[in-house]
N, C-alpha and C positions, 0 to 999 in steps of 0.2 A: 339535359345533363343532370347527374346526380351529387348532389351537395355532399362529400367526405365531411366530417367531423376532425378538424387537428387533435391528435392527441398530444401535441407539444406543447409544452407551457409559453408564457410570452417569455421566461427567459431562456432558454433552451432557444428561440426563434431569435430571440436577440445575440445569442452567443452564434447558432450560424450567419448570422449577417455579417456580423462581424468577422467571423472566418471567411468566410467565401473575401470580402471586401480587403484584410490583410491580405490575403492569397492572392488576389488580385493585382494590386498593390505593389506586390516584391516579383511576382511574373511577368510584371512589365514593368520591370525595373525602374518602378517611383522610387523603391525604398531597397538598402542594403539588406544582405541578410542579417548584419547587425542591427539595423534598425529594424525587423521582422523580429528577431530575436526579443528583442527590449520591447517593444509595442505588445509582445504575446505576454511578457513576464507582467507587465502593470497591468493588463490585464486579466492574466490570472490572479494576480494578487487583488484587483475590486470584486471582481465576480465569483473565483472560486477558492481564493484560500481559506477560510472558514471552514468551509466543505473535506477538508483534507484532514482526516483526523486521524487517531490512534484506533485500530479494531482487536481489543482484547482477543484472545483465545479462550475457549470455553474449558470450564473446568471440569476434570474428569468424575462422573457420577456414575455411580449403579456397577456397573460390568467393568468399565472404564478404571472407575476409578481401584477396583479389584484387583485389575492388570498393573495398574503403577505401584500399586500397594506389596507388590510380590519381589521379590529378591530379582537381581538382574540372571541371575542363573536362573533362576522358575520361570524369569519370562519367556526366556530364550526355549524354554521346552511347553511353552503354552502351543496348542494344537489351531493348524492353518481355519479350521472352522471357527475356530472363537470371531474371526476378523471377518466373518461373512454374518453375523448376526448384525440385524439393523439397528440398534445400537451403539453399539460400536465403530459398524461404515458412519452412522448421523455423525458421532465425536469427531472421528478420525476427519469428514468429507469441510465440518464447520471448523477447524483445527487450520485443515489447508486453508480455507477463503481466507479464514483472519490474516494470517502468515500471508497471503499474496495480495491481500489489501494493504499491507503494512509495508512489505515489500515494494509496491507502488507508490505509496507515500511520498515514502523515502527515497524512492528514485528522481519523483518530480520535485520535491523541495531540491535536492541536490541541483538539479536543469535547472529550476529557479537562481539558486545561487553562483550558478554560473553566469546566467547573462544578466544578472543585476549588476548594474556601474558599483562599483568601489568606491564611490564616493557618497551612494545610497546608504549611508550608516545604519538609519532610524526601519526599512525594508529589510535587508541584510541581517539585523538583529533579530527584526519579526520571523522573517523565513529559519533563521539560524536555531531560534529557539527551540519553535514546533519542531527543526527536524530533529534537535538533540534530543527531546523530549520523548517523541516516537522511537527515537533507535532504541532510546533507553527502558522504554516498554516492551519493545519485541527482541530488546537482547533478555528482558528481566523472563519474559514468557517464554521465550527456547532454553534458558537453564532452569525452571519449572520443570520442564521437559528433560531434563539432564538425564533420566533412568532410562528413558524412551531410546536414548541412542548408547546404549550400552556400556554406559560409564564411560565411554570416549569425550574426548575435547572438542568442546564446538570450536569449530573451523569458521575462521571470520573471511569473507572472500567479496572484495569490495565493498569492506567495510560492513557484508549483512552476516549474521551468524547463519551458517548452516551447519544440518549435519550429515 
């Protein structure tokens, strides 16, 4: 037999243990799904809330930044090949990841703060923070963005801006 190499780290190995062994757990009904819920939240909070952070948007350079620099009417008659120069797909392609990294965030702090007890003050304030902190980055970088959607109102829709 031929020895594999793990590419997992030991915590990456430790986090599936512990998954598989919750999941286990609450499918054979040791534990509520409340108690599944809350065993994942403290969990998340020793092993990955750190890891959860704000992913800026890149700012616009070169060709990019030409485009935002132009009247919202000159943009609007900029030609469909400007957006096929690689350049521009890199901005636009690193633009989206931040935004759906941010997006993610702020989904999971939210899950967090759901099934954190109410009577967890000192957790509750920690998760509460970081998430006001991130909304308040990725709402500050989508009106940055304000030219990009045509001088219309960013649309807030559960609570994330879009446009």
């Amino acid at each position: 037999m031929i020895a594999v190499e793990s590419k997992r780290t030991e915590e990456e190995l430790r986090s599936i243990r512990f998954g598989k062994e919750l999941f286990l757990r609450r499918t054979s009904g040791k534990i509520t799904e409340e108690e599944f819920n809350k065993e994942l939240a403290y969990w998340m909070l020793a092993e990955h809330f750190e890891g959860v952070k704000y992913t800026p948007m890149p700012m616009p350079i070169g060709l990019t930044k030409e485009y935002f620099d132009l009247a919202k009417d000159e943009r609007r008659k900029v030609k469909p090949e400007f957006f096929e120069n690689q350049e521009v797909k890199d901005f636009f392609s690193m633009k989206e990841v931040a935004q759906e990294q941010d997006k993610e965030a702020i989904r999971s702090l939210r899950q967090l703060l759901s099934v954190l007890p109410e009577d967890d003050e000192v957790n509750r304030k920690k998760v509460q923070d970081k998430l006001d902190n991130i909304q308040r980055n990725y709402i500050d970088d989508m009106m940055m963005y304000e030219p990009m959607i045509g001088g219309q109102d960013v649309f807030f829709v559960d609570g994330l801006a879009v446009t």
